[in-house]
N, C-alpha and C positions, 0 to 999 in steps of 0.2 A: 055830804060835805065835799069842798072843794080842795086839793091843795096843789101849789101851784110854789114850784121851784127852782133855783139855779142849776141844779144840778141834778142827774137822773138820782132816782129813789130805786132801793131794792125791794123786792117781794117782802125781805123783811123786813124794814123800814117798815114799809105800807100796811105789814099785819101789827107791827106795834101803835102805830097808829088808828087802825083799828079795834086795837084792844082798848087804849087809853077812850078813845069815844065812846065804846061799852059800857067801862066799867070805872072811870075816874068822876069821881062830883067835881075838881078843877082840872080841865082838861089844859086849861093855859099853864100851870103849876107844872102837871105831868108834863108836857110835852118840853117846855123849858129844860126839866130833871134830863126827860132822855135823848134830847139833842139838844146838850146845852151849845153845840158849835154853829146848830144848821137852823132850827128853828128859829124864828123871828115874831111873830102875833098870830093870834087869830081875830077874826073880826066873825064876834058870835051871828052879828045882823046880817051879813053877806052869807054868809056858812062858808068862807073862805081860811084858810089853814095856807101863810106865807113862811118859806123857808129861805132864807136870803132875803137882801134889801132893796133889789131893783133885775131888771130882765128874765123876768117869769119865763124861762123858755120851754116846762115842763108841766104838765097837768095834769092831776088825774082824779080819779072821783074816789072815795074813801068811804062806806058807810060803816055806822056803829053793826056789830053782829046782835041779833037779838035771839035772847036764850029760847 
């Protein structure tokens, strides 16, 4: 998964993010719950994860941990 932001992301950001990909069956739900400031959509078809609403200046690749 892709996600792609205004602003840099922390280590932990990107492990909560990672956890929600694991282990949430609404990854849109969760991710809204735990940055209801920063998150913005996912687009399940892209496998893209946007935070903010224009100039993506940040990128990084996110995958689920599997047990």
């Amino acid at each position: 998964m892709i996600v792609k932001s205004i602003t840099v992301l922390s280590d932990s950001e990107l492990n909560k993010i990672r956890q929600i990909l694991s282990e949430s069956k609404c990854p849109h739900e969760s991710l809204r719950a735990t940055f209801p400031h920063a998150y913005h959509h996912i687009d399940m078809e892209e496998q893209v994860i946007y935070f903010g609403l224009h100039s993506y200046d940040y990128t990084y690749s996110v995958y689920p941990v599997r047990p």
